[in-house]
N, C-alpha and C positions, 0 to 999 in steps of 0.2 A: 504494500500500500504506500509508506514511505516511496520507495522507487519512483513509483508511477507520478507521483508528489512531485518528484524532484525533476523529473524527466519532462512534467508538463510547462514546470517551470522555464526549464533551461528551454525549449520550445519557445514562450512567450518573452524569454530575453532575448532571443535571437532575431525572434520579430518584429519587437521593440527595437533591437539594431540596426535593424535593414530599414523600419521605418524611420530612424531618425537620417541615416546616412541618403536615403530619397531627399528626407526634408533639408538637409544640408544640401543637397545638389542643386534642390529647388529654390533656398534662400540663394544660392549664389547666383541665381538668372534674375532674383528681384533686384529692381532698381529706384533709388530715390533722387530726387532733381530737387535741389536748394538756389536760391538767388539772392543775390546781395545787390545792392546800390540801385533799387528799382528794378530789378533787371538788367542792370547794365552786366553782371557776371554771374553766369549759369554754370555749376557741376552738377554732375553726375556722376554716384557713385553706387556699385551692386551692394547683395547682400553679403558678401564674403569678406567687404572694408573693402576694394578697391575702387579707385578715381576713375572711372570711365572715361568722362569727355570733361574736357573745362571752355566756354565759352566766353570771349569778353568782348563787349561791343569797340568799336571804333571812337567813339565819345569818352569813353573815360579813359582812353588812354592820353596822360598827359606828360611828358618827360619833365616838366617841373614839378610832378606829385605823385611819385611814381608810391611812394611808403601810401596814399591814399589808394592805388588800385591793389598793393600786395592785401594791405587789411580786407577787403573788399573779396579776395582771392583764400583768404584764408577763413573771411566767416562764412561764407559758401561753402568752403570745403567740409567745415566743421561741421555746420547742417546739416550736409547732402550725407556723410559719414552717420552723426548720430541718427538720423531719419531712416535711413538702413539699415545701423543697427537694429531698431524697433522692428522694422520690418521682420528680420529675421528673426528676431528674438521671438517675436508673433508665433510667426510660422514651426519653429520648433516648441515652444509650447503647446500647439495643437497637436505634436504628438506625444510630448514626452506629457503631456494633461497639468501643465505649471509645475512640474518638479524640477527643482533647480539643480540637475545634473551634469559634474562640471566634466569640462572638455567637450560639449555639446552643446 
């Protein structure tokens, strides 16, 4: 009886495995889009933490205030990055049911 206990178990981790390592594959195609200075500078960043695309209008580039478009550059990044996180973080809570399981 135990055995069978143990065997159904080890069944429902493995499934649980396979299910989270999908839900990883799958946060990694989500994507989140941040903007800074109106719109003038767009990223994008998936679910996995990387920078996809960084866009910056023609307007806010100025060579006398160049420190005005890095900040600009970098609270977009910062957004599009945490927005993503959530995302992900979303999407493998729908499998793992909110258990905070680390490495995952």
């Amino acid at each position: 009886m135990a055995q069978m206990n143990m065997q159904k178990m080890m069944k429902q981790a493995r499934k649980m495995q396979e299910e989270m390592e999908k839900a990883q594959e799958e946060a990694a195609l989500l994507e989140a889009t941040a903007t800074a200075g109106g719109g003038m500078v767009k990223v994008v960043a998936s679910g996995n933490g990387s920078i996809k695309s960084v866009s910056i209008a023609r307007d806010v580039v100025d060579p006398d205030d160049v420190e005005m478009l890095e900040d600009l550059v970098l609270a977009a990044t910062n957004e599009a990055l945490a927005q993503a996180g959530e995302l992900a973080q979303a999407r493998m809570s729908a499998v793992t049911g909110g258990l905070n399981l680390p490495g995952f």
